[in-house]
C-alpha positions, 0 to 999 in steps of 0.5 A, a space after each residue: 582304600 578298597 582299591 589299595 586292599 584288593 592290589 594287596 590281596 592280589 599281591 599276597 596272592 600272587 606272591 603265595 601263588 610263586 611260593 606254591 610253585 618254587 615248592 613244586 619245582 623244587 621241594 620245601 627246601 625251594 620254598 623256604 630259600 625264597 621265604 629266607 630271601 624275602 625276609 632279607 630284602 624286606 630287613 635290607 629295604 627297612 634299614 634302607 629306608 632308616 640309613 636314608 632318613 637318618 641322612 636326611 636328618 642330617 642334612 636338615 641340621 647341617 644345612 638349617 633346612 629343618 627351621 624351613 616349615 614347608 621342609 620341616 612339615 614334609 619331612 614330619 608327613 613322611 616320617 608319619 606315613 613311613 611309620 604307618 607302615 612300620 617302617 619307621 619305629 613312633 619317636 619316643 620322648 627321649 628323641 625330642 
């Protein structure tokens, strides 16, 4: 785990370290295009990844895979770990 929090850091760090430079070549305007973008990938990559359960989800029912305890085990230890990393929103009471 410490491992995994130190390649964090690194890439927080390096990732402030291109912020810091774009600034410096090209003024704040540089800098906040680059915030923009990244904030639009990262939406684009989540809802990715809620299109692509979603769709799962359905080829789970529409094939009957999802009565399958190994599929169905793996496909709730994704979900819980795409959530861990607020990829996911938790199901609610009404989901089930």
């Amino acid at each position: 785990m410490a491992e995994e929090n130190e390649k964090k850091n690194t890439l927080e760090k390096l990732n402030e370290a291109f912020l810091d430079f774009t600034e410096n070549v090209f003024g704040e305007s540089g800098r906040e295009f680059i915030e923009k973008t990244q904030t639009q990938v990262n939406e684009f990559n989540v809802a990715a990844i809620k299109a692509f359960v979603e769709f799962g989800d359905q080829i789970l029912d529409n094939t009957q895979l999802g009565e399958n305890e190994m599929v169905l085990k793996s496909s709730t230890t994704v979900k819980d770990l795409l959530r861990q990393f607020n990829l996911l929103e938790e199901e609610s009471e009404e989901d089930f």
